[in-house]
C-alpha positions in Angstrom: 13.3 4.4 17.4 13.3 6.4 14.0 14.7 3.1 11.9 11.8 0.8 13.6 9.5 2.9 12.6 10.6 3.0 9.0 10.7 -0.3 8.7 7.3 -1.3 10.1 6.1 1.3 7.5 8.4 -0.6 5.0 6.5 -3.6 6.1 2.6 -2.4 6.2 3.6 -1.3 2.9 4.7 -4.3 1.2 2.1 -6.0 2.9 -0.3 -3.7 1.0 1.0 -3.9 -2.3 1.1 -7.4 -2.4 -2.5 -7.5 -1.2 -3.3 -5.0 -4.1 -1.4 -7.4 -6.0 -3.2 -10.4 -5.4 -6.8 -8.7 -5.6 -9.2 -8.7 -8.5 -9.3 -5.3 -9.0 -8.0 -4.1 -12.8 -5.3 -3.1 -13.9 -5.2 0.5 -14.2 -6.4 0.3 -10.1 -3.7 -1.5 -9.2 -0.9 0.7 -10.8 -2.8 3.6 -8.9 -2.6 2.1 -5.7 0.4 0.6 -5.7 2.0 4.2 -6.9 -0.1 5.7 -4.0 1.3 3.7 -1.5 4.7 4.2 -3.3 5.0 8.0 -3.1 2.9 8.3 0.1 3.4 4.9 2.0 2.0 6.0 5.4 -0.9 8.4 3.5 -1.6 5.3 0.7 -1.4 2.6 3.0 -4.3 4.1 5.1 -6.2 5.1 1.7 -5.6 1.5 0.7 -6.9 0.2 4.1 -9.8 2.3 4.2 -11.4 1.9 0.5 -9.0 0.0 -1.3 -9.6 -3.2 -3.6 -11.0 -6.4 -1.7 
């Protein structure tokens, strides 16, 4: 149970870099985000979900 978990985290969160990636937001934004969702994948992937860059 534990290592499905981890990786569907594993996988919302490349999900959500990539998508911070591919957005038009600057620079400086994306290296935030990114190292939010980094250091606290499920805490910055809901951050990112809620009022991250469209």
């Amino acid at each position: 149970m534990n290592v499905v978990l981890g990786l569907i985290i594993l996988a919302v969160s490349v999900y959500a870099i990539y998508r911070v990636i591919a957005s038009g937001a600057g620079t400086g934004a994306k290296v935030l985000w990114i190292l939010l969702i980094v250091i606290l994948p499920v805490i910055g992937v809901v951050a990112w979900a809620i009022a991250g860059p469209r």
